[in-house]
Biotite code that builds the C-alpha atoms (Angstrom):
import biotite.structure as struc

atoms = struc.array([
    struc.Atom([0.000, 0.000, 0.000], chain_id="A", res_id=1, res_name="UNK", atom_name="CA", element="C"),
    struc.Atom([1.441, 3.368, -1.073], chain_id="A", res_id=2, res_name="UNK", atom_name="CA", element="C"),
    struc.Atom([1.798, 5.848, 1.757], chain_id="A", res_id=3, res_name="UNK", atom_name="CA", element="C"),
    struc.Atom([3.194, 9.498, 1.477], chain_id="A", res_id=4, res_name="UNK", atom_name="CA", element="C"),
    struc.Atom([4.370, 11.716, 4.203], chain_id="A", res_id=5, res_name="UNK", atom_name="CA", element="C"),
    struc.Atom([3.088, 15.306, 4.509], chain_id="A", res_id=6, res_name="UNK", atom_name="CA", element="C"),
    struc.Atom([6.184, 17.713, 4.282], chain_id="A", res_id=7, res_name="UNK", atom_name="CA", element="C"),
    struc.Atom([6.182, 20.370, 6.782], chain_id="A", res_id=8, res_name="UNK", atom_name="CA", element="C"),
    struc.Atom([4.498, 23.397, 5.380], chain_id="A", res_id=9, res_name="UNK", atom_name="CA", element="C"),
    struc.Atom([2.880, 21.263, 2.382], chain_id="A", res_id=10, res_name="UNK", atom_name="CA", element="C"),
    struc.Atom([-0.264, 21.938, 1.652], chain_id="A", res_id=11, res_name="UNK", atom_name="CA", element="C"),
    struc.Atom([-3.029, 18.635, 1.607], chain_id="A", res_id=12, res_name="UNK", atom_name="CA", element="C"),
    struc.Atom([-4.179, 19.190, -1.898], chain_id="A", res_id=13, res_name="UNK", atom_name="CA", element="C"),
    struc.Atom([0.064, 18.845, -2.859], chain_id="A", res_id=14, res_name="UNK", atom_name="CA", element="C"),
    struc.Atom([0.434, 15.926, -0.770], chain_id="A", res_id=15, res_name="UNK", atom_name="CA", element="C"),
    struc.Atom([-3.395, 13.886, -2.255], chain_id="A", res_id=16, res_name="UNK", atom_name="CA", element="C"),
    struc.Atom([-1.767, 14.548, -5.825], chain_id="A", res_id=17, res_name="UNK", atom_name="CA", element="C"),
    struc.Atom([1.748, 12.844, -5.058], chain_id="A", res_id=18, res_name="UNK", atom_name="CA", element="C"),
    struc.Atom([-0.629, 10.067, -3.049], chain_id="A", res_id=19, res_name="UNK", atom_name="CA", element="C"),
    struc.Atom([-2.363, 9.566, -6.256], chain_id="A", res_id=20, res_name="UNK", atom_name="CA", element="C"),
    struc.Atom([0.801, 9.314, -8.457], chain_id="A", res_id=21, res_name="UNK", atom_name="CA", element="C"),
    struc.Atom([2.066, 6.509, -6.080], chain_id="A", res_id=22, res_name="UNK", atom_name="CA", element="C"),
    struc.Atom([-0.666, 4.636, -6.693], chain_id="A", res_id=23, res_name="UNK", atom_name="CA", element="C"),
    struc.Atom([-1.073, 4.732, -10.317], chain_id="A", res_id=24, res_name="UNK", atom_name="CA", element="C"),
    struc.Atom([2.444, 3.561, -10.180], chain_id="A", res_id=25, res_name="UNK", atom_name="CA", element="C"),
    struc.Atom([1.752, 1.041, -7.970], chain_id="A", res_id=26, res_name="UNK", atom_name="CA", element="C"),
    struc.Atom([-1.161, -0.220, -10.184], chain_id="A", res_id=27, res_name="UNK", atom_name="CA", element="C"),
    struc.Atom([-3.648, 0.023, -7.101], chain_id="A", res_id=28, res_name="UNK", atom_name="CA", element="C"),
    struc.Atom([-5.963, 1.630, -9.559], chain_id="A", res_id=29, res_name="UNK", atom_name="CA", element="C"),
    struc.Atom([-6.126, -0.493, -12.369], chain_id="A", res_id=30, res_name="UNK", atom_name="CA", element="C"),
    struc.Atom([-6.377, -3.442, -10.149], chain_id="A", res_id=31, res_name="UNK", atom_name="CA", element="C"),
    struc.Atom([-9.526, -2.126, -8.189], chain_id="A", res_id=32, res_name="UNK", atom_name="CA", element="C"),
    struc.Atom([-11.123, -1.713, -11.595], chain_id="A", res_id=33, res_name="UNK", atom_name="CA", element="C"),
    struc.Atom([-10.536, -4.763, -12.893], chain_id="A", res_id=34, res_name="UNK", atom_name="CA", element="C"),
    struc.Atom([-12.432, -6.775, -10.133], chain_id="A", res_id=35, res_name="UNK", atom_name="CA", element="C"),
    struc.Atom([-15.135, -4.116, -9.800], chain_id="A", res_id=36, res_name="UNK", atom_name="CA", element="C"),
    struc.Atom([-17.017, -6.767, -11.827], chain_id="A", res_id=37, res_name="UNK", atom_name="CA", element="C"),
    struc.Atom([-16.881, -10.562, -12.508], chain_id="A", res_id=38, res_name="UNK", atom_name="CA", element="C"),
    struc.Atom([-14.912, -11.183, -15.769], chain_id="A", res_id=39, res_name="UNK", atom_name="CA", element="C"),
    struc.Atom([-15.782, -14.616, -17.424], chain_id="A", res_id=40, res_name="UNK", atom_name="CA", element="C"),
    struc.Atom([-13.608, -16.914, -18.436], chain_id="A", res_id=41, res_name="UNK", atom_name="CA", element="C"),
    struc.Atom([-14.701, -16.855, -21.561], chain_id="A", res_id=42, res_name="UNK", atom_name="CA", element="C"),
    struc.Atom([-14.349, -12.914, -21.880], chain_id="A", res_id=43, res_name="UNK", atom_name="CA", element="C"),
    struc.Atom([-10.727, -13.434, -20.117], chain_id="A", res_id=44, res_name="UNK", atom_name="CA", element="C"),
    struc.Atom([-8.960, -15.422, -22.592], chain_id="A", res_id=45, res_name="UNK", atom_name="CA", element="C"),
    struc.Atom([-10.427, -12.619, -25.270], chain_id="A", res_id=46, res_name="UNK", atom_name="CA", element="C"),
    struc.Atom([-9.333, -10.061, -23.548], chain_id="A", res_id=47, res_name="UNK", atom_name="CA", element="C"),
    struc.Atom([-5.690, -11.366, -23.158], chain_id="A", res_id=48, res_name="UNK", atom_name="CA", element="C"),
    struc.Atom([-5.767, -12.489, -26.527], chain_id="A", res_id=49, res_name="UNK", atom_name="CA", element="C"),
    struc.Atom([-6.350, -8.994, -27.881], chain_id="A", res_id=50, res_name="UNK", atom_name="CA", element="C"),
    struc.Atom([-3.673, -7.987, -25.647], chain_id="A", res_id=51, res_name="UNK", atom_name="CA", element="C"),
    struc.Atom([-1.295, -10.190, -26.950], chain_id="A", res_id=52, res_name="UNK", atom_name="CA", element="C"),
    struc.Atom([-2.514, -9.608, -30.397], chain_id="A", res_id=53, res_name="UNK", atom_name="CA", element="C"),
    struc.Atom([-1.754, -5.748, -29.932], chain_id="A", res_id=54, res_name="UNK", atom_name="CA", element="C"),
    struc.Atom([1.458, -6.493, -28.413], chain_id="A", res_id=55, res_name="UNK", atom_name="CA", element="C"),
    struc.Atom([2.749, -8.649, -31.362], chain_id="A", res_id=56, res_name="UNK", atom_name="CA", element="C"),
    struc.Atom([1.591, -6.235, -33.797], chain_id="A", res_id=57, res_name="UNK", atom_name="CA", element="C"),
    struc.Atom([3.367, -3.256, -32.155], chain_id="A", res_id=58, res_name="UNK", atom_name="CA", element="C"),
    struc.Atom([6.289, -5.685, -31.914], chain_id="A", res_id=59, res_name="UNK", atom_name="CA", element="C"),
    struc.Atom([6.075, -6.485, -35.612], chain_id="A", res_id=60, res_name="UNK", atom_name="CA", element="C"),
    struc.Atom([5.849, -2.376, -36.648], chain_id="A", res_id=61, res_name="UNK", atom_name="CA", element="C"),
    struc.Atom([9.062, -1.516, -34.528], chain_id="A", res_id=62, res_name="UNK", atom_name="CA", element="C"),
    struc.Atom([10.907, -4.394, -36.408], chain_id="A", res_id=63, res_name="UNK", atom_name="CA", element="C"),
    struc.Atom([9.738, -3.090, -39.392], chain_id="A", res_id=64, res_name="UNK", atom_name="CA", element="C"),
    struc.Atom([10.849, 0.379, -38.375], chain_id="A", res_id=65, res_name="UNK", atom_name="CA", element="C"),
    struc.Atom([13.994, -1.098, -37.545], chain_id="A", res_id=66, res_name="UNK", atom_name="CA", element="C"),
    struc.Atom([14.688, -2.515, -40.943], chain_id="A", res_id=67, res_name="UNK", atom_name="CA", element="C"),
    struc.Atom([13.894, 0.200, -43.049], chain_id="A", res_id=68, res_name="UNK", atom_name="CA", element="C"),
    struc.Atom([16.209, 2.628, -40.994], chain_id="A", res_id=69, res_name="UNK", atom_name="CA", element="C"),
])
């Protein structure tokens, strides 16, 4: 759990902001919203599938990229 300590003089709204960073970077947020709902299996295996699908293609473009440089 990310935790930040308030600098002397810092004002709340300063300190919330580099609370919220920490946990973006932590991936606390993307967790909680990916079990605010049930996920079937069914709709799992898509959903990594596109994933990897994206993830090959991007793969595949920088190679290209690569090559024609």
């Amino acid at each position: 759990m990310p935790y930040v300590k308030v600098r002397e003089s810092e004002p709340f709204e300063k300190a919330f902001k580099r609370f919220q960073k920490s946990c973006e970077k932590a991936g606390l947020m993307a967790e909680i919203r990916k079990h605010q709902r049930y996920e079937k299996p069914s709709e799992a295996r898509k959903r990594k599938s596109n994933i990897a699908r994206r993830k090959l293609r991007k793969l595949q473009a920088a190679l290209a990229r690569k090559g024609r440089l």
